[in-house]
C-alpha positions as CSV (number, residue, x, y, z in Angstrom):
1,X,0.0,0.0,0.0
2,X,2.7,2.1,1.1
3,X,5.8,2.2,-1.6
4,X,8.5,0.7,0.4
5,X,11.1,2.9,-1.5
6,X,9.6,6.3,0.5
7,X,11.7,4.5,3.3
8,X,14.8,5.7,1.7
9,X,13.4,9.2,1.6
10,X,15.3,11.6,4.9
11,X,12.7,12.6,7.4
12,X,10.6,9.7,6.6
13,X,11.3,7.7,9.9
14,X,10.7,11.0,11.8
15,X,7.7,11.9,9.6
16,X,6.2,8.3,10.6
17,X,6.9,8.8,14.5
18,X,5.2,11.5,14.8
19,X,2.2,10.7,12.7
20,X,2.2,7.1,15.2
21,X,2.3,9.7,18.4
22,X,-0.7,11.9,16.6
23,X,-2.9,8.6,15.6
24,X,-2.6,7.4,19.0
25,X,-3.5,10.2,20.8
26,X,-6.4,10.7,18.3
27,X,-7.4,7.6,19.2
28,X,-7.3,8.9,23.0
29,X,-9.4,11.8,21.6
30,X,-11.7,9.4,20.3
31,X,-12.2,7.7,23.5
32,X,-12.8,10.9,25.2
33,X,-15.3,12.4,23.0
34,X,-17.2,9.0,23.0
35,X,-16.9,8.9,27.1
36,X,-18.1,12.6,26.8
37,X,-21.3,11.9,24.8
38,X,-22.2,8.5,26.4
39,X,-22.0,10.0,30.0
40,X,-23.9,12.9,29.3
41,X,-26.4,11.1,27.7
42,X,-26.4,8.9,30.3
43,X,-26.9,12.0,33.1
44,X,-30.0,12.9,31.0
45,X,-31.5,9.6,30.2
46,X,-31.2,9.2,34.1
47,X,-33.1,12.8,34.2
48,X,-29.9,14.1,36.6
49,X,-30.3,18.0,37.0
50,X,-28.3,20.4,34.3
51,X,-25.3,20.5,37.1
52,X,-24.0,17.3,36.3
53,X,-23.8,18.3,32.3
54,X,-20.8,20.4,32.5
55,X,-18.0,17.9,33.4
56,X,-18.9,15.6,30.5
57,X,-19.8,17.7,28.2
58,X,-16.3,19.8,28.7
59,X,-14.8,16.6,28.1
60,X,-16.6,16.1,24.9
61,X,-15.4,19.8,23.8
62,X,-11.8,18.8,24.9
63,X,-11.7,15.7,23.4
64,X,-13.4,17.0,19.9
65,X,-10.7,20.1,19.7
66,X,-7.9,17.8,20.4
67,X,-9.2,15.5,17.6
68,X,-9.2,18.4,15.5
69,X,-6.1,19.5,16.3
70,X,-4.4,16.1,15.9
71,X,-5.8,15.8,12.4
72,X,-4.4,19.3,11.8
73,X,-1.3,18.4,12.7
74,X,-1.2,15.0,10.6
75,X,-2.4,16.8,7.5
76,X,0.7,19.7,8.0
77,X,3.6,16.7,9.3
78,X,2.7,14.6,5.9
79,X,2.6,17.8,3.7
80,X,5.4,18.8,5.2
81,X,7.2,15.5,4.2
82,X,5.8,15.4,1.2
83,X,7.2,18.9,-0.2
84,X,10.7,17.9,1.2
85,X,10.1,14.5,-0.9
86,X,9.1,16.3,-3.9
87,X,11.6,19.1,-3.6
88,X,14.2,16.2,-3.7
89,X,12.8,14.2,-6.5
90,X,12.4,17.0,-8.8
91,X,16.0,17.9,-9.2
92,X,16.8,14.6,-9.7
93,X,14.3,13.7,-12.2
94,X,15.8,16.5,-14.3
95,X,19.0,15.6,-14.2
96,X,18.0,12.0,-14.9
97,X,16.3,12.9,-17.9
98,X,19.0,15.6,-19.2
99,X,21.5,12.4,-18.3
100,X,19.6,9.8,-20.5
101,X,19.7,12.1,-23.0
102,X,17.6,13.0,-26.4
103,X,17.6,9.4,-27.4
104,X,16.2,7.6,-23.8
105,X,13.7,10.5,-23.8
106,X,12.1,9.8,-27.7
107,X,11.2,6.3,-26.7
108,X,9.7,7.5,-23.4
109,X,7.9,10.3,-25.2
110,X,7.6,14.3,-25.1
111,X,4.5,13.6,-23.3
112,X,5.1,11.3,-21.1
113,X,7.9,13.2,-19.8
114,X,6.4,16.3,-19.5
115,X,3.7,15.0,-18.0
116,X,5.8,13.5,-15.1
117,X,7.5,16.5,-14.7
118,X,4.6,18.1,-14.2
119,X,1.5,16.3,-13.1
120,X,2.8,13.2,-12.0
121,X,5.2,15.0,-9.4
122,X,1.9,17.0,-7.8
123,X,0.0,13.5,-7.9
124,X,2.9,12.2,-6.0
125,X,3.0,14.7,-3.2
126,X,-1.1,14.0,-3.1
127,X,-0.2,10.2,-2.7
128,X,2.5,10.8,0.0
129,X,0.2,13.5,2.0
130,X,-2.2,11.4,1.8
131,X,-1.6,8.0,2.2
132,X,0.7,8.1,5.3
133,X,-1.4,10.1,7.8
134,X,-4.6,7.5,6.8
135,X,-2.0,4.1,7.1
136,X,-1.2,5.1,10.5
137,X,-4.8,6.0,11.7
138,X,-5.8,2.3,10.3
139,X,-3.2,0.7,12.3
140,X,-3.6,2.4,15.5
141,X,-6.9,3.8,16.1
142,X,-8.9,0.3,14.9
143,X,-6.8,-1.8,17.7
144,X,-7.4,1.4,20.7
145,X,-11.3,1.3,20.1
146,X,-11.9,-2.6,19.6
147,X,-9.6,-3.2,23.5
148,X,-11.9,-0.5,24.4
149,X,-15.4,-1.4,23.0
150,X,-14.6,-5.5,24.0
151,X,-13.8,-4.7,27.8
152,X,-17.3,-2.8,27.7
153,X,-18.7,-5.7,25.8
154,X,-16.7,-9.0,24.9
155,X,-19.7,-9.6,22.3
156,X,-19.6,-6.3,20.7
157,X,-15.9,-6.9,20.1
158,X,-16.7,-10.4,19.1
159,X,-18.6,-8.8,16.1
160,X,-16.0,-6.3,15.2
161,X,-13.4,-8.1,15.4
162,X,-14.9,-11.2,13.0
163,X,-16.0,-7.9,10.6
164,X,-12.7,-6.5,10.2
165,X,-11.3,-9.6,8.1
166,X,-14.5,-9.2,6.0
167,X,-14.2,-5.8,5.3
168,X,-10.5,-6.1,5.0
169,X,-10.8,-9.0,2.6
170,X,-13.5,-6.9,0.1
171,X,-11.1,-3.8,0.1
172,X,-7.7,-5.7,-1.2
173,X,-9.9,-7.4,-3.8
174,X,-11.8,-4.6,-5.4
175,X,-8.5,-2.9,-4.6
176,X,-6.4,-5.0,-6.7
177,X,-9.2,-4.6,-9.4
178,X,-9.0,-1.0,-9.1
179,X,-5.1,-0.9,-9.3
180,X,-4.9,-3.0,-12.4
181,X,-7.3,-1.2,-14.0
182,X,-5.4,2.3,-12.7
183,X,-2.0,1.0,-14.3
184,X,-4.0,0.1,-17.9
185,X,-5.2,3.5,-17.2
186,X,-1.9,5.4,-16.5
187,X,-0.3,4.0,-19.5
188,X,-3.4,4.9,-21.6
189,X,-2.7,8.5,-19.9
190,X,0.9,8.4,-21.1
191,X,0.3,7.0,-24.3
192,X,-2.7,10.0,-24.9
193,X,0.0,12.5,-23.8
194,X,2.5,11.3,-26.0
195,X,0.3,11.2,-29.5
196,X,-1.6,14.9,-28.3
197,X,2.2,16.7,-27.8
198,X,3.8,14.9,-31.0
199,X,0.9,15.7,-32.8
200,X,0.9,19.3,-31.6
201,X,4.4,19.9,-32.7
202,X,4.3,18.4,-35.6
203,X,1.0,19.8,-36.8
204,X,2.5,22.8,-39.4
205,X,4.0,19.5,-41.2
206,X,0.4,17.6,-41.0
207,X,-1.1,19.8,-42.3
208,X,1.3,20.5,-45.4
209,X,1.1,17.0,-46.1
210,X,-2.9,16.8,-45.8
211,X,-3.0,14.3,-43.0
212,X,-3.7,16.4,-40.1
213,X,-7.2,15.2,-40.1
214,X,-5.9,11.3,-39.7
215,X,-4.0,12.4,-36.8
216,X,-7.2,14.2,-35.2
217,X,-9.1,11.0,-35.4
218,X,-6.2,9.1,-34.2
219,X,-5.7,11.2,-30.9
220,X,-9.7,11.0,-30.8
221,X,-9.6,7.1,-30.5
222,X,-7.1,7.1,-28.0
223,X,-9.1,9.7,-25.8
224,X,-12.3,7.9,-25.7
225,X,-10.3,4.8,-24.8
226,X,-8.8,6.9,-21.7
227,X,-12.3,8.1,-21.1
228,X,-14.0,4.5,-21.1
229,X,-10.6,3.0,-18.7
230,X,-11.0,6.2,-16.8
231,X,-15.0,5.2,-16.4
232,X,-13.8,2.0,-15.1
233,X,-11.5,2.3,-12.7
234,X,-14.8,4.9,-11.3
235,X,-16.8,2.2,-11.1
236,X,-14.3,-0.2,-9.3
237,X,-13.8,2.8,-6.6
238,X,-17.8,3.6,-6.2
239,X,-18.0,-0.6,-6.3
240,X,-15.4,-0.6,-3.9
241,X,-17.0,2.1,-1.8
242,X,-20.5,0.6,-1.6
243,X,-18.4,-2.3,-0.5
244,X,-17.3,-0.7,2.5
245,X,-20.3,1.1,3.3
246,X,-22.6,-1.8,3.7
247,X,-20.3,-4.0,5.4
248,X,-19.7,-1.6,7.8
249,X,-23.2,-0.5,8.2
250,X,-24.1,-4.2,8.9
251,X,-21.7,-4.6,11.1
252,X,-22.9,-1.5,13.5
253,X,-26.6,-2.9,12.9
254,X,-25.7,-6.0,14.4
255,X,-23.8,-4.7,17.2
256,X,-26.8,-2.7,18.2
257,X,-29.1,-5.8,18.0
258,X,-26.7,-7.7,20.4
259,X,-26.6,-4.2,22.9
260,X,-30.3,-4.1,22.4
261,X,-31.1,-6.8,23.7
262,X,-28.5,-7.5,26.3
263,X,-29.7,-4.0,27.6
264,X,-33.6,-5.4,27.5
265,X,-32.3,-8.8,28.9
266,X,-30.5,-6.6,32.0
267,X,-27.6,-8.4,30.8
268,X,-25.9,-5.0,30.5
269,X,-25.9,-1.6,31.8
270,X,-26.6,1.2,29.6
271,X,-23.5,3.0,29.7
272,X,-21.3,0.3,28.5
273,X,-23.8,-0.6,25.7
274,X,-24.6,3.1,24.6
275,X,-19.9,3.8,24.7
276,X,-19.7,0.3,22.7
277,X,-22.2,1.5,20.2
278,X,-21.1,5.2,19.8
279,X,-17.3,3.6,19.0
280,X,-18.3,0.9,16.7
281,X,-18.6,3.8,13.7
282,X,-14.9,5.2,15.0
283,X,-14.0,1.5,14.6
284,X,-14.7,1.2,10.5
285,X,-13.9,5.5,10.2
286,X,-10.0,4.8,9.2
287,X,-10.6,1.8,7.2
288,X,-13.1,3.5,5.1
289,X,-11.7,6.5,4.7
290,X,-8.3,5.0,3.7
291,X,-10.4,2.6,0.9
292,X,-11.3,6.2,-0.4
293,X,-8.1,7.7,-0.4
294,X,-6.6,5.0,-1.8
295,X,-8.7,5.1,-5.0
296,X,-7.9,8.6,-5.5
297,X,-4.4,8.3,-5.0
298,X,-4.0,5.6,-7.5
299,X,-2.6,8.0,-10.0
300,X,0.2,9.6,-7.5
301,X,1.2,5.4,-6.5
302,X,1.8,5.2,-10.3
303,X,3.4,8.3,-11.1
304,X,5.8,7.5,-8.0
305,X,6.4,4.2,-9.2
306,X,7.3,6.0,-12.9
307,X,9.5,8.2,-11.3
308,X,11.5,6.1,-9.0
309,X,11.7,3.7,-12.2
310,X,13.4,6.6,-13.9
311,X,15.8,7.5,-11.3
312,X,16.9,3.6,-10.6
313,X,17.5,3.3,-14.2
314,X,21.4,3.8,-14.5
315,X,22.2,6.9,-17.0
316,X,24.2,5.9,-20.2
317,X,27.9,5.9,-19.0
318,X,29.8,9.1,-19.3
319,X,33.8,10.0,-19.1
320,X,34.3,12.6,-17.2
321,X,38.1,11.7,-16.8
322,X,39.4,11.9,-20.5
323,X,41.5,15.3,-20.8
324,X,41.4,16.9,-24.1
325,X,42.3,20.6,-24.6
326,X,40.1,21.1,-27.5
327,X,40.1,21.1,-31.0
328,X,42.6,22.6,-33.6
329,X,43.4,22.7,-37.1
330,X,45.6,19.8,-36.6
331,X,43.2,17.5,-34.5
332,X,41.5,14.2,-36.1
333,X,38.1,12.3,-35.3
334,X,38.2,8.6,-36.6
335,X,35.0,6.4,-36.4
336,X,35.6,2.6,-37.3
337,X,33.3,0.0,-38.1
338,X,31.0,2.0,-35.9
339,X,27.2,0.2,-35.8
340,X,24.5,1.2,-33.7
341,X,21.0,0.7,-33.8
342,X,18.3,1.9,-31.3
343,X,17.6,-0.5,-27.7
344,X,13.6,-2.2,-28.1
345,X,13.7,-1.9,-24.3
346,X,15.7,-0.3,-21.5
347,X,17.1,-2.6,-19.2
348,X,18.8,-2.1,-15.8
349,X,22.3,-2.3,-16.4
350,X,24.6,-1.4,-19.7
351,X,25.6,-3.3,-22.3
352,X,28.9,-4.4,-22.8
353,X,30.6,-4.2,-25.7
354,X,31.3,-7.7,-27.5
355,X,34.5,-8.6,-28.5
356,X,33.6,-10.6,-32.0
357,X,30.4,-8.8,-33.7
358,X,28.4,-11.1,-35.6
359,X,28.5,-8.8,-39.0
360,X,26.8,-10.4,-41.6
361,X,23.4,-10.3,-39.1
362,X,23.7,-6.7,-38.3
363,X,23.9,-5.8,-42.3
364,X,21.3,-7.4,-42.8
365,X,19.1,-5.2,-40.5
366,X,17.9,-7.6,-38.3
367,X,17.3,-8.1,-34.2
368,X,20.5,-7.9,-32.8
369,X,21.2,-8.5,-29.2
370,X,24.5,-7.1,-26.9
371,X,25.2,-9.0,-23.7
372,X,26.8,-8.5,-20.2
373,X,26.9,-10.7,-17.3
374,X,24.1,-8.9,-15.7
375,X,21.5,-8.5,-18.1
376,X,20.7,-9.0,-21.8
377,X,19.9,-5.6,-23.9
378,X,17.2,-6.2,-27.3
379,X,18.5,-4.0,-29.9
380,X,16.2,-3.0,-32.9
381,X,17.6,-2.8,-36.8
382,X,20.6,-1.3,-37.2
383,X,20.8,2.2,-38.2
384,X,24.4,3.2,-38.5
385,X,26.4,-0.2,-40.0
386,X,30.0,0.0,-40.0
387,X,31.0,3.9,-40.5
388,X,33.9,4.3,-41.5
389,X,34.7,8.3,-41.1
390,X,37.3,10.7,-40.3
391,X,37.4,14.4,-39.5
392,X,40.2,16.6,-39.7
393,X,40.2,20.5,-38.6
394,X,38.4,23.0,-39.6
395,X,36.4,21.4,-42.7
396,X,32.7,22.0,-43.4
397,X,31.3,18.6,-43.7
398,X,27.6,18.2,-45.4
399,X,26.1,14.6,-44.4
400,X,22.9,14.5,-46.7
401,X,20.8,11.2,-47.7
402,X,17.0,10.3,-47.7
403,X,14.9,10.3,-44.9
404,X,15.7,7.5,-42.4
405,X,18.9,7.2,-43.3
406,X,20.6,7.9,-40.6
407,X,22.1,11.6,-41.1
408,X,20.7,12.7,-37.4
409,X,21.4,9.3,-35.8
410,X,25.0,9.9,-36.8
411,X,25.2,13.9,-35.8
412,X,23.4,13.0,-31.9
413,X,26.4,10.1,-32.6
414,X,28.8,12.7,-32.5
415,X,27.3,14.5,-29.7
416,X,27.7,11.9,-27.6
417,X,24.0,11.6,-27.1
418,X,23.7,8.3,-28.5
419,X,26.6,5.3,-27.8
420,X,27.9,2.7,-30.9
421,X,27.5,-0.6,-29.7
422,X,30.4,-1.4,-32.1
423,X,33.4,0.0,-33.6
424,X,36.3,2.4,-32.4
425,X,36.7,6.4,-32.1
426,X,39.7,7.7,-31.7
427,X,40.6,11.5,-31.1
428,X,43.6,12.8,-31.1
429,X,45.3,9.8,-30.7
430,X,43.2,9.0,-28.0
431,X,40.8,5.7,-28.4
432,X,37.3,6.1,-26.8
433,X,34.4,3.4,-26.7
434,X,32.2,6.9,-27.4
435,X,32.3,10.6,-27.8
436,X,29.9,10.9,-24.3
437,X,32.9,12.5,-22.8
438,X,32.3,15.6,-20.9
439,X,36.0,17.1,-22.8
440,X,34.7,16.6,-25.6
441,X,31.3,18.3,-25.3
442,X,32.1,21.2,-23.6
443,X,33.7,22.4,-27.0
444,X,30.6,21.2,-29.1
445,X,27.9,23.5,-30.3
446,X,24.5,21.9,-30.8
447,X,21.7,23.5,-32.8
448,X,19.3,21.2,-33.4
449,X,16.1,21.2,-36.2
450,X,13.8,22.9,-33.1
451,X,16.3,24.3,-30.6
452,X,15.5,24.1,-27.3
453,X,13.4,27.8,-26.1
454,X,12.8,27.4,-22.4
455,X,10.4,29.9,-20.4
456,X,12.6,33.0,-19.8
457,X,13.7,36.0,-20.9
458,X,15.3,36.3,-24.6
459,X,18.7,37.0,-22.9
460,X,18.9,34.4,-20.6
461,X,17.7,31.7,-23.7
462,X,20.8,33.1,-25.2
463,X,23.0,32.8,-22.2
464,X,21.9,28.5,-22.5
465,X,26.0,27.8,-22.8
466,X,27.3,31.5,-20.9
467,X,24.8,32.0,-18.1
468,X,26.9,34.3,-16.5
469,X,27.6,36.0,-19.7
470,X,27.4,40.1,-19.2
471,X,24.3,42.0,-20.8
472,X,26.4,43.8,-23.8
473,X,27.9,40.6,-25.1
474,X,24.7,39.0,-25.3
475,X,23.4,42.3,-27.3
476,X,26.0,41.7,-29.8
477,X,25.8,38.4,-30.0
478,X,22.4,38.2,-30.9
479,X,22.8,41.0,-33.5
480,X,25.1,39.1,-34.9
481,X,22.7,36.5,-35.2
482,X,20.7,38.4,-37.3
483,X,18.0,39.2,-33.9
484,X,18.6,42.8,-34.1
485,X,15.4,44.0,-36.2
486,X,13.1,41.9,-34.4
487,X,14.4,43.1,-31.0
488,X,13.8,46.3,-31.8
489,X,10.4,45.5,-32.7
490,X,9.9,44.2,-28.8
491,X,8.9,47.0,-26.1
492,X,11.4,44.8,-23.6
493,X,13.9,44.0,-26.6
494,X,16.1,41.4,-25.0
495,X,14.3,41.2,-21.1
496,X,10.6,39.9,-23.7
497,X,9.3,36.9,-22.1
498,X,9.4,33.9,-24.5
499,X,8.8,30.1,-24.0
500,X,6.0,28.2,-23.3
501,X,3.0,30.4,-21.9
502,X,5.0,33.6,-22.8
503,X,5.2,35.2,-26.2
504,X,6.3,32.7,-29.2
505,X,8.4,33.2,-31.5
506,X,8.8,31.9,-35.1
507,X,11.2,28.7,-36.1
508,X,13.4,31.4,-37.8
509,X,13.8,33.3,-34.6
510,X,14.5,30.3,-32.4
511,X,16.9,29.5,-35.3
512,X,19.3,32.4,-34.2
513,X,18.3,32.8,-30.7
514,X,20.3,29.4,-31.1
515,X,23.4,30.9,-33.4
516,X,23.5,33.7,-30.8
517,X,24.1,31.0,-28.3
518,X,27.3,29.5,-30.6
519,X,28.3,33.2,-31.0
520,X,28.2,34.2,-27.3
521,X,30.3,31.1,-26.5
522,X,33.5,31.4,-28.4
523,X,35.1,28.5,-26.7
524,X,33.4,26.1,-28.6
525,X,35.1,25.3,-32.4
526,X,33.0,22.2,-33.2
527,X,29.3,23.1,-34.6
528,X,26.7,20.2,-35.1
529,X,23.7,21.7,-37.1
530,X,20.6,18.9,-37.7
531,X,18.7,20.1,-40.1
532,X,19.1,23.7,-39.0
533,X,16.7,25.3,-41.8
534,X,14.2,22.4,-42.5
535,X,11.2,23.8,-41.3
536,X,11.7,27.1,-42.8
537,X,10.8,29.0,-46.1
538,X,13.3,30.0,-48.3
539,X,13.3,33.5,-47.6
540,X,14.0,32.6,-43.8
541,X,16.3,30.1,-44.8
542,X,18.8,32.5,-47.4
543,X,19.0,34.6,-44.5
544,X,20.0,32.5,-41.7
545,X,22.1,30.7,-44.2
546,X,23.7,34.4,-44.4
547,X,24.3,34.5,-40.7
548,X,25.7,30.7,-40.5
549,X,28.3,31.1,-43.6
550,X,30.7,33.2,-41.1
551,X,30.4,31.4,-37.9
552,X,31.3,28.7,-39.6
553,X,35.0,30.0,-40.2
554,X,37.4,28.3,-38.3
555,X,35.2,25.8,-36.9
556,X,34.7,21.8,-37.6
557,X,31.5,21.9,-39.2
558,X,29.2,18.9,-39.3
559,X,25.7,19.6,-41.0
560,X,23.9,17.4,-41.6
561,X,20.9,18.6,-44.6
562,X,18.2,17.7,-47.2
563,X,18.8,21.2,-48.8
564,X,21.3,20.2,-51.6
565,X,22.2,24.0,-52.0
566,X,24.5,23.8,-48.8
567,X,26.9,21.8,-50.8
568,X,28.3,24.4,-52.4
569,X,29.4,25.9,-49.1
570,X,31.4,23.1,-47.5
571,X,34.3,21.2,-48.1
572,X,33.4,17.4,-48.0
573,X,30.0,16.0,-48.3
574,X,28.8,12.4,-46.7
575,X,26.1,10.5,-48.6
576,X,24.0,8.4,-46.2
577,X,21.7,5.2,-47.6
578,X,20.3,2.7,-44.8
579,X,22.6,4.2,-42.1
580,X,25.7,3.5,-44.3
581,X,28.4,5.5,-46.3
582,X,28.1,5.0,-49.8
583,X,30.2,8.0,-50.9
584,X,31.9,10.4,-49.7
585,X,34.4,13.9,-51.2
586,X,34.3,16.7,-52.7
587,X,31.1,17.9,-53.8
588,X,32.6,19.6,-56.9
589,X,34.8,16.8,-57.5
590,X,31.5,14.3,-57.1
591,X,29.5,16.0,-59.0
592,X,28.6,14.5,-62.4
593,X,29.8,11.3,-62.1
594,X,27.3,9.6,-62.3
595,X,27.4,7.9,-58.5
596,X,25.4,8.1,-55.0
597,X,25.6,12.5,-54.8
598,X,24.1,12.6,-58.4
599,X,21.4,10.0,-57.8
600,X,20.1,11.9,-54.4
601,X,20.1,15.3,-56.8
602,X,18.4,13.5,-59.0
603,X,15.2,12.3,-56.6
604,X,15.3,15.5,-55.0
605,X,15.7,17.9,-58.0
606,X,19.1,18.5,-59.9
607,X,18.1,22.6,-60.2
608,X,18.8,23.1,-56.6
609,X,22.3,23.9,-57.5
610,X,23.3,26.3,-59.9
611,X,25.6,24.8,-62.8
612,X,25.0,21.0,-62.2
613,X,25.4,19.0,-64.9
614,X,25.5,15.1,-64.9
615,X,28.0,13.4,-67.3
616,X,25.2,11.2,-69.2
């Protein structure tokens, strides 16, 4: 009921103490309000004068505040706990996910992730607020009122006691139910998250292609199949409920049949019957009201259990210990026989790296599998088979190919976002199993088909890789980047608010709110561009292209592109089919002869560069 893994949480062991001291002396509470009532009732029943009222109905007023007050107290010792929990797990969650990378995070999904981040960390703290303060009350206060009730009346207790399994048994079945039915629904949840935000940003491109309609019926189906597993795991909880409720209600009938008529029979006084039957309610109160807690918490036990499943997942090994002072015009990059293909399923532990590749299966595209002595990691097709690639200083390197054929793969390669599960790099000399070294990327610059806007001002978006930078640097940087007309545009220029629920800005703007990023940090002399004008028109894209020609001076360039017209501004191009090299040069020297470059102009329109000619 309780996720055993809050036990590793600080303050939880305190937080539990004093919720066990509250319960208990709520229970006392309990006792005394019931004492309170049943004697003045008594007093009146026996038609005492009004003088004999005050003492028990002061301690029915005490007894009532302090109940009060104990709940009060529960309510702030588990919130408390649960903001501390929360204000822990949040930090860590984000560095998880930034440490998993781009890669981890696409076969989770945008959704899904946000929606952790967001809703499933305030469903948590309901869960943990929640949850506690009612487990303790069930375990203490049931056991204080039944010694009570049976040494008033060992047949009263008889009753509860033989109830309590029945009700208990009711609640973990319907409760099972309702939690099997909660995870179908929390992954429905995800998965409706998931196809809503990738629909979302990718509706300009829907609707270009005429299929945004398809997609509306699609994210349609798979809301009416939360809906009708949302509708269920209702009726399990009101089932579940009406459970509860007539049990218990049965249970206090019978007791007051039993009281009735031991109290006709003379077999018992009236004070121990009327205390018996006023606490038989108090009895069932915790039970019940933790079977309706625990339905509504459903959601924050599974977001929890995502989250934890997240942060126990190890984070894709990184070197942190590799020196390297950067690159030069004299530095080399070598990939070898470099493969990798895309894990069907994260498992606990990495793979390790096999020492005799089976080849002729990978090329072939199929299920491959890597192996360690801990665990066994299914990878899907291949996608990059046996690169062979090297990169030498400051060259502008174009890696262009059809879609799906690997050109990002192989730039989020380079990143160090994604790891080759075979092959060798080497830089500098220096051989690394993969280029997730932390020397390595802080001299990278990564602008990305839709760079990353958080909320924030337009200064501090530019200040992602400087956040210290001073204000005039940024100014210049992002006039560099072309920014400087549209700033002036802005009443707040640079301080305008931008990012989700803030102004937005165009694709063209987040374009060089990116480049103003490279330009402000001039540290970094590698530049990975994926895709960097695909989503814009052609205006947009001659005058970024503008900005980009002279930030890429003096830099290792690696862009990779489907606009063919970049090739005439770069000195090597790569040409990509099925995640493999199939030629690679000059583009001038390339041109014409016939081979992979003039077959990809070819599909994609020979015009889009001035003075091709093919050597038919």
């Amino acid at each position: 009921m309780i996720d055993p893994r809050l036990q590793k949480f600080p303050g939880f062991r305190a937080a539990m103490s004093v919720l066990m001291l509250l319960s208990l002396v709520q229970a006392l509470a309990i006792l005394g309000q019931s004492y309170g009532l049943t004697e003045s009732l008594v007093r009146l029943w026996q038609l005492r004068s009004l003088d004999a009222l005050p003492v028990p109905v002061a301690v029915f007023a005490g007894s009532f505040v302090l109940r009060q007050l104990c709940e009060v107290g529960k309510q702030r010792v588990g919130t408390r706990f649960a903001d501390r929990t929360i204000a822990e797990l949040r930090p860590r969650v984000q560095r998880a996910i930034f440490a998993a990378g781009p890669s981890s995070m696409a076969r989770r999904g945008t959704g899904a992730t946000v929606t952790m981040l967001i809703d499933g960390l305030d469903q948590t703290k309901t869960y943990i607020q929640t949850v506690l303060p009612k487990m303790m009350d069930m375990s203490i206060i049931p056991v204080v009122v039944l010694i009570v009730v049976w040494s008033q009346s060992w047949l009263s207790g008889l009753v509860l006691l033989c109830a309590l399994p029945l009700l208990i048994f009711f609640m973990a079945i319907l409760g099972i139910a309702a939690r099997d039915k909660s995870d179908r629904q929390y992954e429905q949840f995800r998965m409706l998250n998931n196809r809503f935000v990738d629909t979302i940003l990718g509706l300009p491109t829907l609707k270009m292609l005429g299929v945004s309609q398809a997609y509306e019926r699609e994210v349609y189906t798979v809301s009416e199949r939360f809906r009708r597993r949302t509708m269920a795991v209702i009726g399990v909880a009101m089932t579940s409920t009406f459970a509860l409720d007539f049990f218990t209600t049965l249970s206090i009938a019978i007791v007051a049949v039993f009281l009735g008529n031991n109290l006709i029979g003379g077999a018992i006084a009236l004070f121990p019957a009327l205390f018996a039957l006023i606490l038989a309610p108090e009895y069932f109160l915790p039970i019940r009201q933790f079977g309706n807690d625990y339905h509504a918490t459903l959601n924050g036990k599974n977001a929890l259990n995502d989250i934890m499943t997240l942060l126990e997942t190890p984070a894709p090994p990184r070197d942190e210990t590799t020196a390297w002072d950067g690159w030069t015009p004299s530095s080399t990059l070598a990939l070898h026989d470099v493969t990798f293909s895309y894990p069907r399923a994260e498992e606990p532990t990495a793979p390790a790296k096999p020492s005799t590749p089976d080849r002729g299966r990978r090329r072939r595209g199929e299920r491959a599998t890597t192996a360690s002595a801990e665990t066994t990691v299914s990878l899907g097709p291949v996608v990059l088979d046996g690169l062979d690639l090297e990169l030498h200083g400051h060259e502008r390197v174009a890696v262009i190919g059809r879609s799906g054929s690997g050109k990002s793969t192989l730039v989020n390669l380079l990143a160090g976002f994604h790891l080759p599960q075979y092959g060798t790099i080497t830089l500098d000399g220096t051989p690394l199993p993969h280029l997730n070294v932390a020397a390595w990327q802080r001299h990278i610059s990564y602008i990305p088909q839709t760079p990353y806007i958080f909320h924030g001002s337009i200064a501090d978006n530019i200040r992602f890789y400087r956040p210290d930078a001073p204000d005039d640097e940024v100014c210049v940087a992002a006039n560099r980047a072309g920014l400087a007309d549209w700033l002036a545009t802005l009443p707040h220029g640079l301080d305008t608010a931008i990012g989700e629920g803030n102004r937005g800005i165009s694709g063209g703007q987040a374009q060089r709110i990116a480049l103003a990023r490279v330009m402000l940090d001039g540290s970094r002399e590698i530049l990975l561009f994926d895709e960097p004008t695909a989503h814009l028109d052609i205006e947009t894209e001659y005058e970024l292209k503008r900005t980009l020609l002279p930030v890429m001076r003096d830099h290792l360039v690696i862009l990779a592109t489907h606009r063919l017209h970049w090739l005439d501004d770069v000195d090597r191009v790569v040409v990509l089919d099925h995640g493999r090299i199939v030629e690679q040069g000059d583009p001038r020297e390339l041109k014409g002869r016939g081979g992979a470059l003039d077959e990809l102009i070819g599909e994609m329109g020979g015009n889009q560069i001035d003075g091709y000619h093919t050597n038919d």
